[in-house]
N, C-alpha and C positions, 0 to 999 in steps of 0.2 A: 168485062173480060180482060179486058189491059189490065185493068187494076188488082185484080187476080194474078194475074202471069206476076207482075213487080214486086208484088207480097210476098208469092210463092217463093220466084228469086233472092227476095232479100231475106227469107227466112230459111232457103237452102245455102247463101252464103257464111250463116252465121252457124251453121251446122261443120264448121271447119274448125272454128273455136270452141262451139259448145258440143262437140262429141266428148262420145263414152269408147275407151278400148277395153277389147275384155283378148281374151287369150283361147287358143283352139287347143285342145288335147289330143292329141295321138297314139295311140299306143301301139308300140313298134311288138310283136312276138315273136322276139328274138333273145334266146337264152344266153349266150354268150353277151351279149351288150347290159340284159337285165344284172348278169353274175357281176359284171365288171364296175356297173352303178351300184350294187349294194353292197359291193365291197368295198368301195371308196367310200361311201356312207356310214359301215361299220371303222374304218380308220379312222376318218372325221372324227365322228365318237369315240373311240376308243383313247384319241390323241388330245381331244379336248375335257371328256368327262374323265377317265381313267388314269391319265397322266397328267395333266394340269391341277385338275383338282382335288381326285383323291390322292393322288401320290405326290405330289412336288406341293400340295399344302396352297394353290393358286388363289384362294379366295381367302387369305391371309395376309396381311405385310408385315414381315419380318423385321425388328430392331434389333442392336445390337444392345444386352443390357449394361447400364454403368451404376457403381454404386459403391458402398465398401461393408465391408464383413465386418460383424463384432465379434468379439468374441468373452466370453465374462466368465472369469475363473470363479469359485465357489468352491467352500466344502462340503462334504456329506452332511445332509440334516436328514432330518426323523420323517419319514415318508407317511403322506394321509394319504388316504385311500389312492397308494400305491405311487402316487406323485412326492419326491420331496419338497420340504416347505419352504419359504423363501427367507434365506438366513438374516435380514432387515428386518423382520418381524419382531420384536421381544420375545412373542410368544413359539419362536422357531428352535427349537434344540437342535445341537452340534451331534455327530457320531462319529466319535473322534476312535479308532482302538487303543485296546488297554497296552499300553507301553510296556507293562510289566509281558506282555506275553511276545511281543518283536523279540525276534535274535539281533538286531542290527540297531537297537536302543540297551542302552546303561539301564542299568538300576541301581534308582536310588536307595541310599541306606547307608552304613557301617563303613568304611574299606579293614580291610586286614588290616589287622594290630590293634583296630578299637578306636581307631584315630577317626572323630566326624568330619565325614568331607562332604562336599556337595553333590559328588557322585562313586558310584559302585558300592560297593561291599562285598564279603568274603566268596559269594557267588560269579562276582566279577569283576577285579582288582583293579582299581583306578592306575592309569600311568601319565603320572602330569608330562612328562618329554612327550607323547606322542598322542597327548588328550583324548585317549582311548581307555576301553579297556578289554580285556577278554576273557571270555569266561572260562573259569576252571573247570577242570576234570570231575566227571559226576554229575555237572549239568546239564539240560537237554541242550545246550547250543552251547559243548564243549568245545575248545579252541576256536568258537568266532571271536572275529574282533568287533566290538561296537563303540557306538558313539553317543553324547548326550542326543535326548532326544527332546522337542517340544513341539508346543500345539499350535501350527500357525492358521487362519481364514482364509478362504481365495486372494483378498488382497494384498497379505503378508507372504505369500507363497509365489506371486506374479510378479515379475517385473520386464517392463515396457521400454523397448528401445526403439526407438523408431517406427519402424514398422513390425518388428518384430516380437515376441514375448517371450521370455523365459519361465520355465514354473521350476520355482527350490527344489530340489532335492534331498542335499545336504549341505550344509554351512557348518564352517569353520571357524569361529571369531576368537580374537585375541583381543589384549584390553592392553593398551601402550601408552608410554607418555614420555612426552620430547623429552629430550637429555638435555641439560643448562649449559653443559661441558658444548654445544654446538651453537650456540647464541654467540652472536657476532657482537651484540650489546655488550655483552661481556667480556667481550677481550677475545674471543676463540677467532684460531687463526685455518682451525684446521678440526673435521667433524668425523672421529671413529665411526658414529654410528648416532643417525639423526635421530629414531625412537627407540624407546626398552621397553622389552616386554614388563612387565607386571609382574 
């Protein structure tokens, strides 16, 4: 019998550490307290699934991006099924328009008087002072002034400064060559005019 009782004790003292807790349920039927708990349950929700995640993107991390933009000038080429071709290719043709048909290009040809120049003709009378010309009376683009026209690629048409890029639209060149009269080699003391036109 002792030895019962001692067992007993020492297997209800160890019942201090090795218990199990469980939890008693109650339920209160009271609608005001019920409204007040499933409306803080629907906030919960609505502030956790509705607003963090679907709206503010929460299950995402946000970077900012760095990088740098190209950009690659080109001309018009001949479009296969509906893409143009990649003007690198040999096999890529240009689609340049017909120059003859701009009002704001020369045509080449003749000038007034029969004299061969390298631009205009009686259609549209060369004027070397203002490297224009404009076209006469009776032609569809009477009194525009135009200019020589020619055929440049994206990369004769582009130019890169820095960060920035220009794309041609019209140019104006002249062809010059230093004056001797302004060479110091020579004796000049003093320089009217360092290039002459051509």
């Amino acid at each position: 019998r002792y030895t019962r009782s001692c067992v007993r004790c020492a297997v209800m003292g160890l019942g201090d550490y090795l218990s199990y807790s469980t939890a008693r349920t109650v339920t209160l039927r009271d609608p005001c307290l019920g409204a007040v708990y499933y409306t803080f349950l629907l906030l919960i929700f609505l502030y956790i699934v509705v607003y963090n995640i679907v709206l503010n993107v929460g299950y995402l991390t946000f970077t900012t991006v760095s990088g740098s933009a190209r950009v690659l000038t080109q001309q018009l080429t001949v479009k296969t099924d509906g893409v143009p071709c990649d003007p690198m290719l040999d096999t890529c043709d240009d689609v340049f328009p017909d120059v003859s048909q701009q009002a704001y290009c020369c045509p080449f040809g003749v000038a007034t008087g029969g004299v061969n120049e390298r631009l205009g003709n009686a259609s549209a009378p060369w004027d070397q002072a203002t490297s224009t010309c404009t076209w006469a009376a009776g032609t569809p683009y009477e009194g525009t002034v135009a200019r020589p026209c020619e055929f440049r690629d994206g990369v004769g048409a582009e130019t890169v400064y820095g960060e920035s890029s220009f794309l041609t639209t019209a140019v104006h060149s002249t062809t010059q060559t230093y004056n001797q009269e302004c060479s110091i080699t020579q004796g000049a003391v003093t320089c009217p005019k360092l290039w002459n036109d051509k």
